[in-house]
Every structure is written in structure tokens, then in C-alpha cells.
N, C-alpha and C positions, 0 to 999 in steps of 0.2 A: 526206496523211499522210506527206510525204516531208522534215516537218521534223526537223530534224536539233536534239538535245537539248546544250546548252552544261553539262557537267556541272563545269568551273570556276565560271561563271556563280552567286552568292552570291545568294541570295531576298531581298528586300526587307525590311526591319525599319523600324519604324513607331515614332516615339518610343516613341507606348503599351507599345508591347512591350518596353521596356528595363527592363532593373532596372539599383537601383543598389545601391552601397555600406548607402546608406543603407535600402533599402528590405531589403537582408539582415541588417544591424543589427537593423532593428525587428522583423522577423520570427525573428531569436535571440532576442533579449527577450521576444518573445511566449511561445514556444515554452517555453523555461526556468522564463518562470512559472506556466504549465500545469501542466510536469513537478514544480515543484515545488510544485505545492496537490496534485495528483495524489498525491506521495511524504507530506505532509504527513498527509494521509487514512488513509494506509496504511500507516505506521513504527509500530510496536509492536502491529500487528493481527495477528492470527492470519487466515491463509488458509484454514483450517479452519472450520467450522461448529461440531462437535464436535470433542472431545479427548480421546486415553486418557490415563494417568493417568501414563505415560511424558512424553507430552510436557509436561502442566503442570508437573511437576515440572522439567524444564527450561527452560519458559517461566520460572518464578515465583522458580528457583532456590531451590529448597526441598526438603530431603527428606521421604522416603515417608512416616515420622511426621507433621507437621507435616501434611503432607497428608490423611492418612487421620483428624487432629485435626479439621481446619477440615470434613472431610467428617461428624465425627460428632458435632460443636457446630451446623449444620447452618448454618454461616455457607460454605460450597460446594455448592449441588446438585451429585446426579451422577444417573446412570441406568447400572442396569446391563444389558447384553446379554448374554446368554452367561455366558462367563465373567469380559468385560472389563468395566469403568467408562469410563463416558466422562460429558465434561464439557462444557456449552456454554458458547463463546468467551465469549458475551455474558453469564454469567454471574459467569464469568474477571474481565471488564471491569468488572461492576457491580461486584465485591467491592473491585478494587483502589480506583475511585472512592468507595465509602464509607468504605473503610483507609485513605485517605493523611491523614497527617499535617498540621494546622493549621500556617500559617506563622504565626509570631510577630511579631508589629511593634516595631518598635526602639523 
């Protein structure tokens, strides 16, 4: 037990254990286009399940009229608690996907 420890002394590296350039390259590229199906999933989603009546109005940029219209043409469910209104996102989402606009072909 009277070996004495060489703490200059650099551990052994094994090709296997190198990286390169290239293998940080590939692993950016991976990584990026994860991040980016990831962000793709989740750009214009509400983190919310439900929503008060505050935030669709800011989601949809629309005022309380307009709102309180699409609530009593029945073209928005809501549900009320209490005294608030609240809205499901995925309701939010169906509406916009049935409202959009036909593109035209030239």
C-alpha cells in the first residue's frame, strides 16, 4: 500500500473514446431538429387546458363583443364556474381550423 500516486500522470484514452469535430457537428444537427419538431408541436398552442375569457380575447385578438357573439351563435363553447367563463383550448383550435379562409388558386 506504499504506492505512491503520479497525479501529473494523464489516464489512458482509447480511440473509442474520442470525439470529433464531426461527431459534435452531427450531434448539433440532431439536437436542433428535435428542438425544432419539438417548438413546431407547440407554436401557437395554448399551455392551458382551459381559458378565461381574458385570455382568448388575447389569444384571438378580438374584443369582448365579438366574443361574447361567437359565444351566443354557439360557434365557441364555454362553461361557466362561479362567476368566470372558461374556454377549452381545443375548442379555441377547432374553431380557428373550421374559420380559416380557402386559398385561391391562380
Amino acid at each position: 500500500m506504499n504506492e505512491k500516486k503520479n497525479y501529473f500522470e494523464k489516464p489512458r484514452i482509447y480511440r473509442e473514446q474520442l470525439l470529433t469535430t464531426d461527431d459534435l457537428t452531427d450531434f448539433k444537427r440532431q439536437l436542433l431538429f428535435e428542438i425544432k419538431n419539438m417548438l413546431k408541436e407547440h407554436v401557437g398552442q395554448p399551455s392551458k387546458k382551459y381559458l378565461k375569457s381574458k385570455d382568448v380575447l388575447k389569444l384571438l385578438g378580438i374584443s369582448p363583443g365579438t366574443l361574447q357573439n361567437l359565444r351566443d351563435n354557439g360557434t365557441l363553447p364555454f362553461s361557466r364556474l362561479g362567476g368566470a367563463i372558461y374556454h377549452d383550448s381545443e375548442d379555441i383550435q377547432r374553431m380557428l381550423d373550421t374559420k380559416k379562409p380557402e386559398k385561391k388558386s391562380a
